[in-house]
GUDREN-545552 format. One record per residue (C-alpha): residue number from 1; x, y, z; residue in one letter. Coordinates in steps of 0.2 Angstrom, whole numbers, m for minus. Last residue first. Example, Ala and Ser with C-alpha at 12.3 -4.5 7.8 and 13.67 -1.06 7.14 Angstrom:
2
+-----+-------+-------+-------+----+
:   i :    px :    py :    pz : aa :
+-----+-------+-------+-------+----+
:   2 :    68 :    m5 :    36 :  s :
:   1 :    62 :   m22 :    39 :  a :
+-----+-------+-------+-------+----+
END
This chain:
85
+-----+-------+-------+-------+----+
:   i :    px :    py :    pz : aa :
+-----+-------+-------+-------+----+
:  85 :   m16 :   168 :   m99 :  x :
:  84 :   m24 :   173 :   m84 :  x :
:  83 :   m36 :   184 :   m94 :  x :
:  82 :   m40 :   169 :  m105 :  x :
:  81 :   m45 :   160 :   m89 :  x :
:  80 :   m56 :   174 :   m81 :  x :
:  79 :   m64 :   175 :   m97 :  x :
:  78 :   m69 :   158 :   m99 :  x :
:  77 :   m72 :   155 :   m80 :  x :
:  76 :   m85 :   171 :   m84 :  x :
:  75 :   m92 :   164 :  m100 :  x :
:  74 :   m95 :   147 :   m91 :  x :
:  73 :  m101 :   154 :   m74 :  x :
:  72 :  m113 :   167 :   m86 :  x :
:  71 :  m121 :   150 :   m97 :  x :
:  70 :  m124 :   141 :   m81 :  x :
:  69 :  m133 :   154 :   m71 :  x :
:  68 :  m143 :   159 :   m85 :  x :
:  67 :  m150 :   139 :   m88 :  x :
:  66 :  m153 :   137 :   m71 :  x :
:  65 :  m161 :   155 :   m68 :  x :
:  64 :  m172 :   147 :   m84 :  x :
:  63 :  m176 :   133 :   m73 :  x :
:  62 :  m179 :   139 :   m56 :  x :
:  61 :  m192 :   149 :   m65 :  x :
:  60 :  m199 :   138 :   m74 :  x :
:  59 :  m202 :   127 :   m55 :  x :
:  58 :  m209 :   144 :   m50 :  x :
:  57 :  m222 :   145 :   m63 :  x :
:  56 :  m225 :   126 :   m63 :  x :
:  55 :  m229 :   129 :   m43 :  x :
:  54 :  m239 :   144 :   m44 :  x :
:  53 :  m249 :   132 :   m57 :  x :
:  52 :  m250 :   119 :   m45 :  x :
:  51 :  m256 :   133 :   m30 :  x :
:  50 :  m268 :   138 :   m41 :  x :
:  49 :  m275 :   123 :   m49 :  x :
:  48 :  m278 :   113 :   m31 :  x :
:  47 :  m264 :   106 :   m21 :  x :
:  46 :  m274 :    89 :   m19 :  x :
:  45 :  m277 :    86 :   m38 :  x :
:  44 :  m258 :    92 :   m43 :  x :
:  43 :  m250 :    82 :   m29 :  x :
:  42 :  m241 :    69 :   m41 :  x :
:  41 :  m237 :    80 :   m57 :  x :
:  40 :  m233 :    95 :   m44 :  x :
:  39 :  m222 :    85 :   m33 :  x :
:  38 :  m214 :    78 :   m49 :  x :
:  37 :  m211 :    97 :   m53 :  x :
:  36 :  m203 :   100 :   m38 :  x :
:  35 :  m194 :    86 :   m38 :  x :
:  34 :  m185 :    91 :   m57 :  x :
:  33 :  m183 :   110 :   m48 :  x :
:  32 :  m172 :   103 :   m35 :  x :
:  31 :  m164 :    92 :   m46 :  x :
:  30 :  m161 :   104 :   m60 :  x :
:  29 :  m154 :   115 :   m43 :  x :
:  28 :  m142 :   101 :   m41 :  x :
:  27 :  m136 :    99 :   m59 :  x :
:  26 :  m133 :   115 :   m60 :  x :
:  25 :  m121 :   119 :   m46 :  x :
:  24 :  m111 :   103 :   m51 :  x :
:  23 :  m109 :   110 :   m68 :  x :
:  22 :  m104 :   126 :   m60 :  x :
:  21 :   m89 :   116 :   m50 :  x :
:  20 :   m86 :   107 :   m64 :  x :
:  19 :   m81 :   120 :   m73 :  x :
:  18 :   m71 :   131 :   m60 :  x :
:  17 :   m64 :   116 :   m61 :  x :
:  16 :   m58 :   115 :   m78 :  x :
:  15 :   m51 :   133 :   m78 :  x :
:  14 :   m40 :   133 :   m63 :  x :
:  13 :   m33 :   118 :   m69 :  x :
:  12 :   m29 :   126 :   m86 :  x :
:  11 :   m23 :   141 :   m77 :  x :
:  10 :   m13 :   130 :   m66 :  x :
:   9 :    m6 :   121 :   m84 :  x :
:   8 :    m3 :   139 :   m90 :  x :
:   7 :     8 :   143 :   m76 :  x :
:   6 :    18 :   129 :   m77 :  x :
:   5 :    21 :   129 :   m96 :  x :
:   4 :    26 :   149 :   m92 :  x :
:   3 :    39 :   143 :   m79 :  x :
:   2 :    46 :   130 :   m92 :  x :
:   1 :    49 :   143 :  m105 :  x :
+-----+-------+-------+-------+----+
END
């Protein structure tokens, strides 16, 4: 009993920072695409239209990829956990 109390406290381990970690991950590319789109709000008159709204195009994009990434690393340190268990 006390072997399988262990194992599902590493798993539990495991699990939490295999969160974080993914958290982490996000929060830096929200960063990267958060100055991107302050370099756009601030630059937008110099840049010209195109390039600012190639810009916005890409800063959605690093958003949404963002978004996916984060949901996928959750399901899959979920599923990697439960399968440990």
């Amino acid at each position: 009993m006390k072997i399988k109390k262990m194992k599902s406290l590493e798993v539990l381990g495991e699990f939490v920072g295999h969160v974080l970690l993914g958290a982490a991950m996000f929060v830096s590319l929200a960063l990267v695409g958060g100055a991107l789109s302050m370099f756009v709000h601030w630059y937008a008159g110099i840049v010209g239209p195109e390039l600012a709204g190639l810009l916005k195009l890409v800063e959605t994009g690093i958003l949404y990829a963002d978004i996916v990434f984060l949901a996928w690393w959750t399901i899959f340190s979920t599923y990697k956990a439960m399968k440990d268990l």
